[in-house]
DRENPA-3360 file (N, C-alpha, C; in nm, 2 decimals, always signed):
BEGIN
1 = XXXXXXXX = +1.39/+1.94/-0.80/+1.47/+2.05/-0.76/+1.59/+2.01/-0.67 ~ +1.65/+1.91/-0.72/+1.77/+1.88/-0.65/+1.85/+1.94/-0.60 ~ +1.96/+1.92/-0.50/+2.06/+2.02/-0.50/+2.22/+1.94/-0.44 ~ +2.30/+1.96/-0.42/+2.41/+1.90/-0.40/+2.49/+1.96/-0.30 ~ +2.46/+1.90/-0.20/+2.56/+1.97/-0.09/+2.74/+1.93/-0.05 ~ +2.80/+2.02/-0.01/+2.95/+2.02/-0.01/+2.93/+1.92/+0.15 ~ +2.98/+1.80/+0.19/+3.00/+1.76/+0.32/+3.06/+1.80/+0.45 ~ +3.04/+1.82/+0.52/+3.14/+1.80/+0.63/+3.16/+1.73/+0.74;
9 = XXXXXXXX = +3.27/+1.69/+0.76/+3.32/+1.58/+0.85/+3.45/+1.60/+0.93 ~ +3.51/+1.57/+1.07/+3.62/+1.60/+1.08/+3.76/+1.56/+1.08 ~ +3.85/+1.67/+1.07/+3.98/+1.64/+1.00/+4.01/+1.62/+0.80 ~ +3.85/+1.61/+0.78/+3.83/+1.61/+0.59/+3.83/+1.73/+0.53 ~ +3.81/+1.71/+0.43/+3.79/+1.87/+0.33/+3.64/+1.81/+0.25 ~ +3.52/+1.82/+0.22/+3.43/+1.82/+0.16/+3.47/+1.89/-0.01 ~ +3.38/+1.80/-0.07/+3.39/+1.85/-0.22/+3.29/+1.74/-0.26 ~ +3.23/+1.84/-0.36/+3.11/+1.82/-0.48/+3.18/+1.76/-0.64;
17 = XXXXXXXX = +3.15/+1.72/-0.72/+3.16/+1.69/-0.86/+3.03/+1.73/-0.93 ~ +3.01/+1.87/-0.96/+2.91/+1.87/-1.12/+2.89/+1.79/-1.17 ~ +2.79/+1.74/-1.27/+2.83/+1.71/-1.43/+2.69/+1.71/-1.47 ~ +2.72/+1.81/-1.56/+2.61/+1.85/-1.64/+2.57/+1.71/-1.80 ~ +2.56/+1.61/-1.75/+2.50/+1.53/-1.84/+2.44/+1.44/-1.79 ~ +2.27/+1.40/-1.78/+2.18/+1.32/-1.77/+2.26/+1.18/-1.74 ~ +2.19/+1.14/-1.64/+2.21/+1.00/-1.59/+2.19/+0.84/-1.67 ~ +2.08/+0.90/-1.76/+2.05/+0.77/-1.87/+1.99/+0.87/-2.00;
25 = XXXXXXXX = +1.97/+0.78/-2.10/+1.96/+0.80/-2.21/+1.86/+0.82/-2.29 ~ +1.73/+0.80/-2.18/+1.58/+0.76/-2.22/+1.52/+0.89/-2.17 ~ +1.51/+0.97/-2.05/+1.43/+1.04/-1.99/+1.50/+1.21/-2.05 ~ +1.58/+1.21/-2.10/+1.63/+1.37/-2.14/+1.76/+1.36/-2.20 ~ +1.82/+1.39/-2.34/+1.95/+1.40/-2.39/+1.95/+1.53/-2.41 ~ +1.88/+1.66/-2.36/+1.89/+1.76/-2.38/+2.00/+1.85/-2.28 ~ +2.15/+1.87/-2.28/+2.18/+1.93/-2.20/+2.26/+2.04/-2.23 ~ +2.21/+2.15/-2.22/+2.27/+2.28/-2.28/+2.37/+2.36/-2.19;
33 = XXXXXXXX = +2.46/+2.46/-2.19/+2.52/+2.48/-2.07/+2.46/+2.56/-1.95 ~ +2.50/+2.52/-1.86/+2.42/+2.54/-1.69/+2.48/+2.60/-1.63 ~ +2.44/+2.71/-1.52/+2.47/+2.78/-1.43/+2.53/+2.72/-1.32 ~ +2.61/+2.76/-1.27/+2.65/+2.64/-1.12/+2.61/+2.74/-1.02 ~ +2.58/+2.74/-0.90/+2.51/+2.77/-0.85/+2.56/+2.73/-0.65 ~ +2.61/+2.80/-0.57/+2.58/+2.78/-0.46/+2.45/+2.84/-0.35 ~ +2.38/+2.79/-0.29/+2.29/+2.84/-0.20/+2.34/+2.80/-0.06 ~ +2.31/+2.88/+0.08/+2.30/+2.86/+0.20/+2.18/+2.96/+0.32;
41 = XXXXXXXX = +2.18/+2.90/+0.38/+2.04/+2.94/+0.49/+2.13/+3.11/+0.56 ~ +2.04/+3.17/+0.59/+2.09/+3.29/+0.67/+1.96/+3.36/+0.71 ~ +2.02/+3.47/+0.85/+1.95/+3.50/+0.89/+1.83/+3.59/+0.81 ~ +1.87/+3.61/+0.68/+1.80/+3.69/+0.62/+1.69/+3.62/+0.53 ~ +1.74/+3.47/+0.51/+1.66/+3.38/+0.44/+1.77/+3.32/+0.36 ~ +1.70/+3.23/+0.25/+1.80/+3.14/+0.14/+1.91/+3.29/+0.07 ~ +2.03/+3.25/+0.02/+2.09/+3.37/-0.05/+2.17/+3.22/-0.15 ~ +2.21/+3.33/-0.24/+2.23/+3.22/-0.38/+2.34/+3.31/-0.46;
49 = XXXXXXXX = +2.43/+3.25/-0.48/+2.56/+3.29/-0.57/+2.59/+3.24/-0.67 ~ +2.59/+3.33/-0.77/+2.60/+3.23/-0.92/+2.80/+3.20/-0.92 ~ +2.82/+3.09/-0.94/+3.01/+3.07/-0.99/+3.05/+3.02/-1.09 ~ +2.96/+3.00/-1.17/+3.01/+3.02/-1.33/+2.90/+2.96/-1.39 ~ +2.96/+2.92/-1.50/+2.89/+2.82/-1.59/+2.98/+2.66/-1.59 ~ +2.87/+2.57/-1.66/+2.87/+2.45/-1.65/+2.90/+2.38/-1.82 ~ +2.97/+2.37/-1.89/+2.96/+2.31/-2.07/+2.87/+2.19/-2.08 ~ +2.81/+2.17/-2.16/+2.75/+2.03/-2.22/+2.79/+1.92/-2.16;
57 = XXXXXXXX = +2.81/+1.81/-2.13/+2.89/+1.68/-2.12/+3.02/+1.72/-2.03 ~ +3.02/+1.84/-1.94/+3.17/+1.84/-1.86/+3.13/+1.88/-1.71 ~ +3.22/+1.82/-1.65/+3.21/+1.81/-1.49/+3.30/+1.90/-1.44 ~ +3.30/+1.98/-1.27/+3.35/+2.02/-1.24/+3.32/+2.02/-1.09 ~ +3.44/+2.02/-1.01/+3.43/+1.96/-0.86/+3.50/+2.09/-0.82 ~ +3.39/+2.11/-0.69/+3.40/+2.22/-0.63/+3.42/+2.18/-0.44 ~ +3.53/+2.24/-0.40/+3.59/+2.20/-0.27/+3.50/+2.30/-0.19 ~ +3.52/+2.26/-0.06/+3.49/+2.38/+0.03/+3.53/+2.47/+0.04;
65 = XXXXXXXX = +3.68/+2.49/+0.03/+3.80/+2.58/+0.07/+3.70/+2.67/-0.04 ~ +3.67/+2.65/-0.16/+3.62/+2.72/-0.29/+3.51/+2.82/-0.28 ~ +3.41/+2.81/-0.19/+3.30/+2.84/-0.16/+3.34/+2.89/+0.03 ~ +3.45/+2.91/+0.08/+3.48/+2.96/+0.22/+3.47/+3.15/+0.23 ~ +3.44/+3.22/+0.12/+3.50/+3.31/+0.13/+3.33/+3.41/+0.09 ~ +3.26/+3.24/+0.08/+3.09/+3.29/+0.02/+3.00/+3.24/+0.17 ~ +3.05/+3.12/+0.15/+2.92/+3.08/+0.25/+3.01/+3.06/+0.39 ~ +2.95/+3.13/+0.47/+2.99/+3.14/+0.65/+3.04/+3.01/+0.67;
73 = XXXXXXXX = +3.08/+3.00/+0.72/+3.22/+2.84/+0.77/+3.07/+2.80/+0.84 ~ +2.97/+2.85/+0.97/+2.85/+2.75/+1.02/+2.78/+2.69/+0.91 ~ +2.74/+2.76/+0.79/+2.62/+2.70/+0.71/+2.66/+2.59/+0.57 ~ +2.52/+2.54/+0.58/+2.57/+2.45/+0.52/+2.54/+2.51/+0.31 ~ +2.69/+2.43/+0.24/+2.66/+2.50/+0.14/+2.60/+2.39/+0.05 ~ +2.48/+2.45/-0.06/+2.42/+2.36/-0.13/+2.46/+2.40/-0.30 ~ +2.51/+2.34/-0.35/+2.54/+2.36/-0.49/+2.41/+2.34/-0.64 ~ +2.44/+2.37/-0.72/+2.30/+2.34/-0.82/+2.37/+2.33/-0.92;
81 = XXXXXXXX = +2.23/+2.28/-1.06/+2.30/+2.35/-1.18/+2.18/+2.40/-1.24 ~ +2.12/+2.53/-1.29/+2.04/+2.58/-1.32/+2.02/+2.65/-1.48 ~ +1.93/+2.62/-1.54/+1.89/+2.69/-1.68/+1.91/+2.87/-1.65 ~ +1.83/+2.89/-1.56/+1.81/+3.08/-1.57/+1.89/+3.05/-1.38 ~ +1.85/+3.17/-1.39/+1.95/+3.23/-1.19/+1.88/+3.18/-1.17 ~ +1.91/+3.13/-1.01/+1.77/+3.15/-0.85/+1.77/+3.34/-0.85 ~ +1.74/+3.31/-0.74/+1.73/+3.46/-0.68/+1.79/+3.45/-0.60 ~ +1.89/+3.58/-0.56/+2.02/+3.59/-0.46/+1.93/+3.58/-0.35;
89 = XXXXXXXX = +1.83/+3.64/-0.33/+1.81/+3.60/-0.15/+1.69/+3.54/-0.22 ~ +1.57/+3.46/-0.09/+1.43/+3.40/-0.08/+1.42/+3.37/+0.06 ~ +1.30/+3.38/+0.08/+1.22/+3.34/+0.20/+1.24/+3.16/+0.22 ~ +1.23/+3.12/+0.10/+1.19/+2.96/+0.08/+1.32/+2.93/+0.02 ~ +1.33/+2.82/+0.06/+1.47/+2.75/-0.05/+1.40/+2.75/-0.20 ~ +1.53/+2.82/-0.29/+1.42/+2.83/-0.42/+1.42/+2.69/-0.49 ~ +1.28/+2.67/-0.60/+1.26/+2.56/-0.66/+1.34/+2.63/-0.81 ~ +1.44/+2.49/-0.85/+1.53/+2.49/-0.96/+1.46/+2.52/-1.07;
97 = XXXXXXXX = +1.50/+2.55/-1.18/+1.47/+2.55/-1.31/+1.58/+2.46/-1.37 ~ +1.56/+2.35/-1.38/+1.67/+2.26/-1.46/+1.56/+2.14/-1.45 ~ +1.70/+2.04/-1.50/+1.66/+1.93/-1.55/+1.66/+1.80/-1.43 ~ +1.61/+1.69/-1.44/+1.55/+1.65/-1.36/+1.54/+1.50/-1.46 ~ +1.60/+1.35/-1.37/+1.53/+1.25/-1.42/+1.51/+1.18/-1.29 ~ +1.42/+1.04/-1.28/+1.38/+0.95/-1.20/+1.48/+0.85/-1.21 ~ +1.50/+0.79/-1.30/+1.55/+0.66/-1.26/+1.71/+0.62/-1.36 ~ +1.78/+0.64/-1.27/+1.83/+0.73/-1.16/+1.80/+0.87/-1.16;
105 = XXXXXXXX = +1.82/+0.92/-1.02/+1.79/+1.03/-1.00/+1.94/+1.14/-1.08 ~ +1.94/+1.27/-1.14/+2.05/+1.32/-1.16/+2.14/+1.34/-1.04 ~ +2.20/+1.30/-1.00/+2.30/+1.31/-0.96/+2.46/+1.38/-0.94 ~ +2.54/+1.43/-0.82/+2.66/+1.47/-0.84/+2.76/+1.35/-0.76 ~ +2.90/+1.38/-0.74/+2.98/+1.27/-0.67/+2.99/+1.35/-0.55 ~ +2.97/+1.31/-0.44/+2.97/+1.41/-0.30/+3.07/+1.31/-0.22 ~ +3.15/+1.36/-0.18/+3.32/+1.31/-0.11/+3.37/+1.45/+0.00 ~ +3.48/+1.36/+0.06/+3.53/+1.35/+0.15/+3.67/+1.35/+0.09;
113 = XXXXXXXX = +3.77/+1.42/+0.16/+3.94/+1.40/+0.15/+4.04/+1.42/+0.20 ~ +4.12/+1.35/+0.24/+4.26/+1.39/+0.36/+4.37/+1.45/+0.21 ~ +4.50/+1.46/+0.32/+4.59/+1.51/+0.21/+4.63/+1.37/+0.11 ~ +4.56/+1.25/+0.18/+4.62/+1.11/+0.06/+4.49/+1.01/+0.06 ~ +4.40/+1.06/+0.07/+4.28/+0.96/+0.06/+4.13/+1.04/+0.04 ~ +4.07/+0.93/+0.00/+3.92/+0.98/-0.03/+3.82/+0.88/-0.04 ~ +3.73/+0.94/+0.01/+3.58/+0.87/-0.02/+3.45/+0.94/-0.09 ~ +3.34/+0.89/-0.15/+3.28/+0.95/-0.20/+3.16/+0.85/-0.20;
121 = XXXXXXXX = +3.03/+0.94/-0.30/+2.87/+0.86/-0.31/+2.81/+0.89/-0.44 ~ +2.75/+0.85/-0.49/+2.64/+0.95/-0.62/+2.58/+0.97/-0.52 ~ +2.53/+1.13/-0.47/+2.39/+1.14/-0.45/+2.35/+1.27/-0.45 ~ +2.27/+1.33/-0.39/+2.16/+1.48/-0.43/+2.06/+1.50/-0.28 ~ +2.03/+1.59/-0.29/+1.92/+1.63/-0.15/+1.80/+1.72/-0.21 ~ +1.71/+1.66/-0.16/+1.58/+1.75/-0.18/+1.52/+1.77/-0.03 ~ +1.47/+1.92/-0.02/+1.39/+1.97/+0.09/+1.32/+1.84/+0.14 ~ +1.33/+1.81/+0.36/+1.26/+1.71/+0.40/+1.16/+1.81/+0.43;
129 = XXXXXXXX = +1.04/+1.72/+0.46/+0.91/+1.79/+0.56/+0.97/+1.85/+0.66 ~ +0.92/+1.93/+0.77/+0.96/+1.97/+0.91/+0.87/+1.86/+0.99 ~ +0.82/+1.80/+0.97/+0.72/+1.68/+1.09/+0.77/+1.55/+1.01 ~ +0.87/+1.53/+0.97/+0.99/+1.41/+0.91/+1.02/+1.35/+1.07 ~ +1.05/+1.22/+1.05/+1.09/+1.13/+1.18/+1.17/+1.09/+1.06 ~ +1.30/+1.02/+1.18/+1.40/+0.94/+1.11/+1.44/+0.77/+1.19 ~ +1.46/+0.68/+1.16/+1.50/+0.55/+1.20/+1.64/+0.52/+1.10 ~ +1.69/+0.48/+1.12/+1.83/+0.40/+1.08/+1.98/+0.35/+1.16;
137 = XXXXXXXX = +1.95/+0.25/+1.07/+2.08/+0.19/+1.13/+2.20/+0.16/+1.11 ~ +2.29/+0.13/+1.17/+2.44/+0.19/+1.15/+2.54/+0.05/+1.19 ~ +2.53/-0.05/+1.05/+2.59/-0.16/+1.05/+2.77/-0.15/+1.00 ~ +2.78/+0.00/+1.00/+2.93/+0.04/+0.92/+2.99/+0.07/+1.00 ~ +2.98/+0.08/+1.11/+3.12/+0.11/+1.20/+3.21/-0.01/+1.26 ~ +3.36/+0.06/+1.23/+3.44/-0.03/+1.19/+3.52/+0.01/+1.33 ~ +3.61/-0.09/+1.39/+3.68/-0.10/+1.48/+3.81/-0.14/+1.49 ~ +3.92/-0.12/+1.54/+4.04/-0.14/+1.52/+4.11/+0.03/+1.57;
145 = XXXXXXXX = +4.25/-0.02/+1.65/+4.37/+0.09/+1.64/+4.34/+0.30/+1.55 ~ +4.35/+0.35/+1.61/+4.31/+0.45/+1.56/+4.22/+0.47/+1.42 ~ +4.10/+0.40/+1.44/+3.98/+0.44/+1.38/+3.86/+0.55/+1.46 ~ +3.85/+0.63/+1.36/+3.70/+0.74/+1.41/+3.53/+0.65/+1.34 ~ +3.50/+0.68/+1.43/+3.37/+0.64/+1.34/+3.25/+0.77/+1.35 ~ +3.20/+0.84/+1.28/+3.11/+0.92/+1.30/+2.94/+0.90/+1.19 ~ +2.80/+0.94/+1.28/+2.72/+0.98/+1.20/+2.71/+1.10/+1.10 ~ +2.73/+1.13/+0.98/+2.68/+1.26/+0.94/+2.52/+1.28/+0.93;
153 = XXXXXXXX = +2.38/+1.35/+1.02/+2.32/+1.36/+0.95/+2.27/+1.49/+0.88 ~ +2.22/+1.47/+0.74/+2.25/+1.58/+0.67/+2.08/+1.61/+0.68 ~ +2.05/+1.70/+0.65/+1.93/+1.79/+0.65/+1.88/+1.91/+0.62 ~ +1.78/+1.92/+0.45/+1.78/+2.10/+0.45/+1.63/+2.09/+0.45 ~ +1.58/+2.16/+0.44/+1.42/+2.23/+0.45/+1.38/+2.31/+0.37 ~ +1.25/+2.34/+0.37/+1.20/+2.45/+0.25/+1.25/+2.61/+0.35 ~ +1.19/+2.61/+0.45/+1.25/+2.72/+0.53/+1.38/+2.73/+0.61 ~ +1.48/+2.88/+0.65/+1.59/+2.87/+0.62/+1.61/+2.87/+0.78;
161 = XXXXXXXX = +1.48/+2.92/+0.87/+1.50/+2.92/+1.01/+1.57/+2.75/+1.07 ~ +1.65/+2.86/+1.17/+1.71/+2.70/+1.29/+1.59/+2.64/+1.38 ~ +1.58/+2.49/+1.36/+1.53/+2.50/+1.49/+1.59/+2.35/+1.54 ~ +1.59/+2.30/+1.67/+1.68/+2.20/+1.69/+1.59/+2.05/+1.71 ~ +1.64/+1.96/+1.74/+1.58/+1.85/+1.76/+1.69/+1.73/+1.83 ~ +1.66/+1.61/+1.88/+1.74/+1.54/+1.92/+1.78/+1.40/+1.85 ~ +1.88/+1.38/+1.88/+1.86/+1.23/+1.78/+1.89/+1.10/+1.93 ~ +1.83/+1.00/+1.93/+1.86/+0.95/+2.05/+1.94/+0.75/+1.96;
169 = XXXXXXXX = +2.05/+0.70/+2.03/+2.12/+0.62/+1.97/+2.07/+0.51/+2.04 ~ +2.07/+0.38/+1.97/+2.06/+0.27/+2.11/+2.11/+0.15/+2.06 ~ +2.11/+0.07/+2.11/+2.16/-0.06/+2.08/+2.04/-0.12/+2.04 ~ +2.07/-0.18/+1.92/+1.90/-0.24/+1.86/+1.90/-0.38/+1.93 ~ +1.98/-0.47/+1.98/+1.92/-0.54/+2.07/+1.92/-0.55/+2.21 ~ +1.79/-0.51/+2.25/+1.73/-0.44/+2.40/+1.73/-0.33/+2.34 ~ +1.71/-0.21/+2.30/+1.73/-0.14/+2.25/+1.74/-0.03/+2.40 ~ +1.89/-0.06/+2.42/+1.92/+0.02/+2.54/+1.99/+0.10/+2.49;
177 = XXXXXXXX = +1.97/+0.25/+2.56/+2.00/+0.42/+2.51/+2.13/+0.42/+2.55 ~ +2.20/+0.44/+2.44/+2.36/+0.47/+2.48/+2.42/+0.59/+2.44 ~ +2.32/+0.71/+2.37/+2.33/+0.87/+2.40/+2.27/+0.91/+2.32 ~ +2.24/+1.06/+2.32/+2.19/+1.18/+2.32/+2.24/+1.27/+2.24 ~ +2.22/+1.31/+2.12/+2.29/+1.43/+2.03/+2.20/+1.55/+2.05 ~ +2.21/+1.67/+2.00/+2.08/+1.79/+1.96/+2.16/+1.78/+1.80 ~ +2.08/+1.79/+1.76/+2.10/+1.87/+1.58/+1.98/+1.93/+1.50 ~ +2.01/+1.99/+1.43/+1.93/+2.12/+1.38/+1.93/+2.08/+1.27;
185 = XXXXXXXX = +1.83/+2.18/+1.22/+1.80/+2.16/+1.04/+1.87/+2.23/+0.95 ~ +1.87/+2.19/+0.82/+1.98/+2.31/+0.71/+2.12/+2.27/+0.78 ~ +2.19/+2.11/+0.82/+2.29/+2.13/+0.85/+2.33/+1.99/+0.79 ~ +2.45/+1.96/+0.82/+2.52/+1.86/+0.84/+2.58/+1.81/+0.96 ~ +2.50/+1.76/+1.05/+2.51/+1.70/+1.21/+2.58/+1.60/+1.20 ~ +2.72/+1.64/+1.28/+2.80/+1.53/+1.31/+2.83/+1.48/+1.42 ~ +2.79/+1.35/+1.42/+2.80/+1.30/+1.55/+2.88/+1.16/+1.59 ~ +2.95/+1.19/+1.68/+3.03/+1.10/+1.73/+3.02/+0.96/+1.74;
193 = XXXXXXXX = +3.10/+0.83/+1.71/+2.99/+0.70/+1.75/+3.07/+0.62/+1.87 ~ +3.27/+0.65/+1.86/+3.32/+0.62/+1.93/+3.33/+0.66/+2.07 ~ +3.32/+0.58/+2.19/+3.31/+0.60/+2.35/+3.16/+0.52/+2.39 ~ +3.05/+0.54/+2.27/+2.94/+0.51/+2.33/+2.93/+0.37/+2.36 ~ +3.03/+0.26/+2.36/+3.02/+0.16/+2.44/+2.97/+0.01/+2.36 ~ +2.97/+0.05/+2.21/+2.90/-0.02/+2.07/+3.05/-0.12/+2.09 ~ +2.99/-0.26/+2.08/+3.10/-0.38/+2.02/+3.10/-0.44/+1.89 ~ +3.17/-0.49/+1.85/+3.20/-0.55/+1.70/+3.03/-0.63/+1.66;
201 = XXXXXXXX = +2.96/-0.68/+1.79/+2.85/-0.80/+1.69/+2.75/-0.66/+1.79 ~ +2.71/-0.58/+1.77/+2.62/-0.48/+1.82/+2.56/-0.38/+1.67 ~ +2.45/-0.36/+1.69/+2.39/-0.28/+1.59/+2.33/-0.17/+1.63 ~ +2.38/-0.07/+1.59/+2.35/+0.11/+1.63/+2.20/+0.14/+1.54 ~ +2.13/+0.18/+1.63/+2.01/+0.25/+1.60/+2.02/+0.36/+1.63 ~ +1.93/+0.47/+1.50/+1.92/+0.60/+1.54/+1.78/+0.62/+1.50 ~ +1.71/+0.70/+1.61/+1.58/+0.76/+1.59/+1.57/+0.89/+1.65 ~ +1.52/+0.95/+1.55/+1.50/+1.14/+1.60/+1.36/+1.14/+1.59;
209 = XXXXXXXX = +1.24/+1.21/+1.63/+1.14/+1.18/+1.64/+1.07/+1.35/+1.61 ~ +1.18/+1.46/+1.53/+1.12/+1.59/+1.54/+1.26/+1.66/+1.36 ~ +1.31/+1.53/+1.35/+1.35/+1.56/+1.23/+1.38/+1.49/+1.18 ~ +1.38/+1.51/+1.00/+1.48/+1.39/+0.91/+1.59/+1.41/+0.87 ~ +1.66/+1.30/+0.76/+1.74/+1.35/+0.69/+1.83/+1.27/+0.60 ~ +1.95/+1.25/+0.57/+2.00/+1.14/+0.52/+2.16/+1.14/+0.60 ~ +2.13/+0.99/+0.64/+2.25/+0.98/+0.76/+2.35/+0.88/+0.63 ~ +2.46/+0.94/+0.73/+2.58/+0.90/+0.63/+2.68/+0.86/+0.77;
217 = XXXXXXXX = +2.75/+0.74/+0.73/+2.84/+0.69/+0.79/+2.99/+0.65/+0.76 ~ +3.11/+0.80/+0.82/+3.14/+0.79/+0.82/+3.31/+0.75/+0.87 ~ +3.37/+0.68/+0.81/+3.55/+0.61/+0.93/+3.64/+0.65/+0.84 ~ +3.71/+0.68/+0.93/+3.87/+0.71/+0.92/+3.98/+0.74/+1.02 ~ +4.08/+0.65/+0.94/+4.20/+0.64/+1.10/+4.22/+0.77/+1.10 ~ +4.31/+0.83/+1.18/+4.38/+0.92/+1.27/+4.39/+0.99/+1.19 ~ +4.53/+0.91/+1.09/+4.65/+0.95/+1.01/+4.53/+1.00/+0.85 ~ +4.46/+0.99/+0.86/+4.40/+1.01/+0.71/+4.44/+0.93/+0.58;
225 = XXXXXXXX = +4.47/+0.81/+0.59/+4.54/+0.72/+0.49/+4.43/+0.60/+0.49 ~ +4.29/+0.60/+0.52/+4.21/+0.53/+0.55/+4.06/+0.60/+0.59 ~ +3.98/+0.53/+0.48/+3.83/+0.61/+0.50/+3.69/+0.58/+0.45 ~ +3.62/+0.59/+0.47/+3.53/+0.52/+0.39/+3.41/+0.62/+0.45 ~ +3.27/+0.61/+0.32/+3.17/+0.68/+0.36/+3.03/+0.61/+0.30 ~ +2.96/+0.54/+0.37/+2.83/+0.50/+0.33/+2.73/+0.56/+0.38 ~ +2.57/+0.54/+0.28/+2.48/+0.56/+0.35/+2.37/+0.49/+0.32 ~ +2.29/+0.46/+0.42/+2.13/+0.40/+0.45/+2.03/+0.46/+0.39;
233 = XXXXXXXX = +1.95/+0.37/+0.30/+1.83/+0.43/+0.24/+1.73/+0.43/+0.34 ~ +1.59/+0.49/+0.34/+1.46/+0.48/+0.43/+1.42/+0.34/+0.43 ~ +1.36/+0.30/+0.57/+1.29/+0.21/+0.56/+1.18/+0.16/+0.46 ~ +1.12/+0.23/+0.39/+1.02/+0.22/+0.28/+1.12/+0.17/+0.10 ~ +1.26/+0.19/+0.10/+1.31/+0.14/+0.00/+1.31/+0.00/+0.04 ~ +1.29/-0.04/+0.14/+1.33/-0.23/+0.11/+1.16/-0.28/+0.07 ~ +1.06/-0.23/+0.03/+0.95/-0.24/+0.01/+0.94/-0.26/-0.16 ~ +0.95/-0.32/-0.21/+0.93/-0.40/-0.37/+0.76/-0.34/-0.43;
241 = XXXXXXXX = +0.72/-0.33/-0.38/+0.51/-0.32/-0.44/+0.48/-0.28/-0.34 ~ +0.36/-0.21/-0.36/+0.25/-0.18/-0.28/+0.32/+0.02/-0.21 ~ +0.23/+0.02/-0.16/+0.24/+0.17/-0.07/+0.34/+0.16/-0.01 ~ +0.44/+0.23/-0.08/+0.58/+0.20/+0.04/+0.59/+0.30/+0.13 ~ +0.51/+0.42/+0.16/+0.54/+0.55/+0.28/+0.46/+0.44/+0.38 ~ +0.31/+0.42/+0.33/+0.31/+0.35/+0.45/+0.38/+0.19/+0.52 ~ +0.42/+0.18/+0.45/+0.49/+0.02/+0.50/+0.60/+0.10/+0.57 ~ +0.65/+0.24/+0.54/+0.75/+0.29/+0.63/+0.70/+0.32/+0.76;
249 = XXXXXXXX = +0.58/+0.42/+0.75/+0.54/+0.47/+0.87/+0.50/+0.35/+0.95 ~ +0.50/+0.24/+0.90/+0.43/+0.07/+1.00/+0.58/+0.01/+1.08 ~ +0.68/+0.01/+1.00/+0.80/+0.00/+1.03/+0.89/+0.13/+1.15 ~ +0.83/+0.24/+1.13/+0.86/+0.34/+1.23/+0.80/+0.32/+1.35 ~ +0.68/+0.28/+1.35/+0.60/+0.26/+1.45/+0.64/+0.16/+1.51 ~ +0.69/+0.02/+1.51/+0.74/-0.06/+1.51/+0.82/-0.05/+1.62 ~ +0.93/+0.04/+1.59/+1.05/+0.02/+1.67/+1.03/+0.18/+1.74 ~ +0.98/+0.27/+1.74/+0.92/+0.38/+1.86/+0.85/+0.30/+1.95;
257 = XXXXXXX = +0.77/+0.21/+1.92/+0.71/+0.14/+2.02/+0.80/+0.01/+2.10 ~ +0.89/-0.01/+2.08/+1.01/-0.09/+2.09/+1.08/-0.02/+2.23 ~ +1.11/+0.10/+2.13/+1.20/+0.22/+2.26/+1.11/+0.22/+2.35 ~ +0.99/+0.25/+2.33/+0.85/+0.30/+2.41/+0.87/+0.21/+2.57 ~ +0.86/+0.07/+2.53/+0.79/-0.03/+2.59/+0.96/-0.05/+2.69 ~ +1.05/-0.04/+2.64/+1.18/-0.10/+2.70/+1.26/+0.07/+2.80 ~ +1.14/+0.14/+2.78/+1.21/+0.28/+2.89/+1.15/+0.27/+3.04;
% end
């Protein structure tokens, strides 16, 4: 029940890329035309707007600016592509009716853009747990003359309610605290990386310990003529065989006990 969210970052414009045709060739050649679909969180619960239809084998990229006049400038917007509707409101983020593969996951292009540059990713969001912890690290921040460097982390849930959490930063060697964010769930938390005191041979750790999500790292100079957007998979993807949630949770434990012992 994938979904595709529009970014946000600052000084950029966020935008999505559809495409209604399977990732590989083996798990489904079945693709008929699809509903496109925006969803976002409110005080009333999930609410869902249908914006057209999707053809067979064609793509279509949807800006923010496109979806400003639907979803509240605070919330975050999540796009789809669906067989039948959602339902315009829900208690729960609704579960899709569409198509679905593993390896690779279906996918959209999710970017970033000044008035002369861009960056982008394949990727997709599925609902985290609410008792999700997060670890990662932030070997992409770049230095030099009018460069921004910022975390995005992104996060939706099965339920639409706010509630906040902290993310704490540190230098992974000594793992000394070099600041303090709040961010909430159902968002896109953007957080600052420059002032916190990080040098060129220094490695940024982030640990929230009351939420997850998928952190994205992004730079760009001033001027918007320069930009780039990566992101970090979970500690359990560098895991080849065997139980990889728990070789994560062994690996989480690891370095909470790290912070633990060095406060």
């Amino acid at each position: 029940m994938s979904y595709y969210p529009i970014l946000k970052a600052p000084g950029v414009q966020g935008w999505t890329t559809l495409c209604n045709f399977a990732p590989n060739n083996w798990e489904t050649t079945r693709c008929p035309t699809q509903l496109m679909n925006v969803t976002w969180p409110s005080a009333d619960g999930w609410m869902t707007k249908n914006l057209g239809v999707l053809a067979p084998n064609a793509m279509r990229t949807i800006t923010s600016n496109e979806v400003a006049d639907v979803v509240p400038a605070e919330a975050v917007a999540l796009l789809s592509l669906t067989i039948s509707a959602p339902p315009s409101q829900s208690e729960t983020l609704p579960k899709l009716d569409t198509f679905r593969t593993m390896v690779p996951a279906w996918r959209a292009t999710l970017g970033l853009s000044s008035a002369v540059a861009q960056a982008s990713y394949q990727g997709e969001i599925d609902p985290f747990p609410p008792q999700g912890t997060l670890l990662t690290f932030g070997p992409f921040m770049q230095f030099g003359a009018s460069i921004e460097n910022f975390l995005i982390l992104f996060n939706i849930e099965g339920s639409p309610k706010r509630r906040q959490s902290e993310v704490e930063v540190y230098n992974a060697d000594g793992m000394t605290l070099m600041g303090r964010f709040e961010v909430r769930n159902n968002a896109a938390n953007v957080i600052p990386l420059d002032g916190l005191g990080f040098g060129v041979g220094d490695l940024p750790a982030f640990i929230c310990r009351g939420l997850t999500g998928i952190p994205l790292y992004f730079s760009r100079t001033t001027d918007g003529a320069h930009m780039s957007l990566e992101h970090t998979h979970p500690p359990g993807s560098l895991v080849v065989h065997g139980r990889r949630w728990e070789a994560q949770k062994m690996l989480k434990n690891v370095w909470f006990k790290r912070v633990a012992s060095c406060r």
